[in-house]
C-alpha positions in Angstrom: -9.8 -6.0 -22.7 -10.7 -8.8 -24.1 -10.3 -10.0 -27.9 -12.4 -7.6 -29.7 -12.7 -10.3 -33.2 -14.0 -13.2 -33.3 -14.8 -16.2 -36.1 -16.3 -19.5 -36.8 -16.6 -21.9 -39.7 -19.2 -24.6 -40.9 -19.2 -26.8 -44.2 -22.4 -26.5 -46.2 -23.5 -28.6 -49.2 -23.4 -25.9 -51.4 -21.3 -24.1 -54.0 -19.2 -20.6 -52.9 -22.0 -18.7 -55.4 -24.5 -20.1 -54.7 -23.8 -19.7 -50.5 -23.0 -16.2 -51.6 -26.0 -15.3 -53.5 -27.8 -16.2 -50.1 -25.8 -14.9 -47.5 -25.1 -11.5 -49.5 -29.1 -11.1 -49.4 -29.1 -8.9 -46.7 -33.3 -9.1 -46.8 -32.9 -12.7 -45.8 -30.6 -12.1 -42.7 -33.8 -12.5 -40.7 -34.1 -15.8 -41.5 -30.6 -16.8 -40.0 -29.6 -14.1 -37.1 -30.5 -14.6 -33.7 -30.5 -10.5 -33.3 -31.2 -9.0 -36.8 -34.6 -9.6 -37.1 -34.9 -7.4 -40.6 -32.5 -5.8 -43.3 -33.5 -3.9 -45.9 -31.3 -1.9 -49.0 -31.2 1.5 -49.1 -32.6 3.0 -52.1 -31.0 2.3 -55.1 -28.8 -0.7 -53.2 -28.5 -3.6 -55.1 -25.6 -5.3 -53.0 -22.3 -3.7 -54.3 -19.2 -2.9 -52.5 -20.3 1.2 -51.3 -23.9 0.2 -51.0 -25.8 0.9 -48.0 -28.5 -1.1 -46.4 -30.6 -0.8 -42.6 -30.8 -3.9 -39.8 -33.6 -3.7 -37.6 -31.8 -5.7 -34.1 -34.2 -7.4 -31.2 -32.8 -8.3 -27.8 -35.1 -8.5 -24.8 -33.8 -5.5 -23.6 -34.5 -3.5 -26.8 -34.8 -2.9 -30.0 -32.7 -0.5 -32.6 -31.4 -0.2 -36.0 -28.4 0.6 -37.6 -27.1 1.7 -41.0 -24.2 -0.2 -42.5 -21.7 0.0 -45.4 -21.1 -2.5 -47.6 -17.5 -3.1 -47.9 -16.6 -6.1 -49.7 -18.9 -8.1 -52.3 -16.7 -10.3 -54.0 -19.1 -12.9 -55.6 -18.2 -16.6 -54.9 -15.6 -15.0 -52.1 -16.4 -12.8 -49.8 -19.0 -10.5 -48.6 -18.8 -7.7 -45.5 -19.7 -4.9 -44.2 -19.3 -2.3 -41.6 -21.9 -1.4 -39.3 -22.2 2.3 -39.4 -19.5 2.6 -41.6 -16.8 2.3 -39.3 -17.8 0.8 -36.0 -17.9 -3.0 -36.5 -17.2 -5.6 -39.2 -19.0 -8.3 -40.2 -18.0 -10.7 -42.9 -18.6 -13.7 -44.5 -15.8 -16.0 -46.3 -16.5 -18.7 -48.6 -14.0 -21.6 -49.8 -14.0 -24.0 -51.9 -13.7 -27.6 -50.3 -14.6 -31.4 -50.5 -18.4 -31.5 -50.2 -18.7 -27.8 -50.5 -17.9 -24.3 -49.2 -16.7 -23.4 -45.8 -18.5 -20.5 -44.6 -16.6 -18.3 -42.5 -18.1 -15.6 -40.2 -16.1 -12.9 -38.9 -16.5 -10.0 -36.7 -14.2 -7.3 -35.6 -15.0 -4.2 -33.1 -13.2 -1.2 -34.5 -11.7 1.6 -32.6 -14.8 3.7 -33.9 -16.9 1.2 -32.2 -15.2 1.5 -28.9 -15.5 5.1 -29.3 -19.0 5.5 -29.8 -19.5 2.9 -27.0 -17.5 5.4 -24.9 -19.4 8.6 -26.6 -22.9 7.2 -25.8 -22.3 5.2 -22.4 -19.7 7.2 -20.7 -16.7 5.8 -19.6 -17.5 4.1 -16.9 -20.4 2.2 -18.5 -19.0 1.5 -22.4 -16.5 -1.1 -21.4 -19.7 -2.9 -20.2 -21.3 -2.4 -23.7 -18.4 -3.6 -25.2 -18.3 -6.5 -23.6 -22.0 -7.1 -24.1 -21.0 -7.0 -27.6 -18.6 -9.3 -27.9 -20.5 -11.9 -26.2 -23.2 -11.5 -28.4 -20.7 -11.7 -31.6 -19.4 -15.2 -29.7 -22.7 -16.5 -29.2 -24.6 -15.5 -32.8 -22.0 -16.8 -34.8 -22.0 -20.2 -34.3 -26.2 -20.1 -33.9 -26.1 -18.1 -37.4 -24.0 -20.4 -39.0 -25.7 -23.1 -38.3 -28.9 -21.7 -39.3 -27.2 -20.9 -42.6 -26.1 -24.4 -43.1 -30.1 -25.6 -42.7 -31.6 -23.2 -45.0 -28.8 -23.8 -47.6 -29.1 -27.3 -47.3 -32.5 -27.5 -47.2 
């Protein structure tokens, strides 16, 4: 099977906080994703580590949403989180360099992900689905960082 992780990186003009304090605003992700078109916070959610939040996703072929788990919000650092808890994880790192922060993205398919491919495609279809996936993941990084970059910039 192919590499289920994949990242990418891109200097912005900006401080690790201030890249943070945008990037960690899960309501904003519509501005930047080319598949999230929405996020919102669950009730109560203000952006912690254990928070939860909903993504509303758009491809031509449909639309759905998922629920994910905030699993790192380490201001200045690092934020992530897992989509539905345990399936996939997506991540953003922030360092410190000359001219500004490098903004990683990451993204990892879990072995709950494969399984709930599996689960919900059958065998025979889920190692399409997962490979769907992971082009999708190759693609929308380097397109979300780069709309990152603009509206941090800007």
């Amino acid at each position: 099977m192919t590499d289920l992780t994949h990242s990418d990186s891109v200097v912005v003009a900006a401080s690790p906080e201030a890249l943070y304090d945008l990037v960690s605003d899960v309501t904003r992700t519509g501005e930047w994703s080319p598949v999230c078109v929405a996020c919102w916070w669950d009730e109560g959610a203000t952006g912690r580590a254990g928070d939860w939040f909903t993504g509303r996703n758009v491809t031509p072929e449909r639309t759905w949403e998922t629920r994910s788990l905030v699993a790192v919000a380490d201001r200045g650092r690092e934020f992530a989180w897992l989509v539905g808890g345990s399936r996939a994880r997506w991540g953003y790192v922030l360092e410190p360099v000359e001219g500004g922060t490098r903004l990683t993205e990451t993204w990892a398919f879990l072995p709950d992900g494969i399984a709930f491919m599996t689960e919900r495609y059958g065998a025979e279809e889920a190692p399409a689905q997962v490979q769907a996936r992971i082009r999708a993941a190759r693609e929308g990084i380097p397109a979300t960082l780069a709309a990152i970059k603009r509206i941090a910039e800007a």
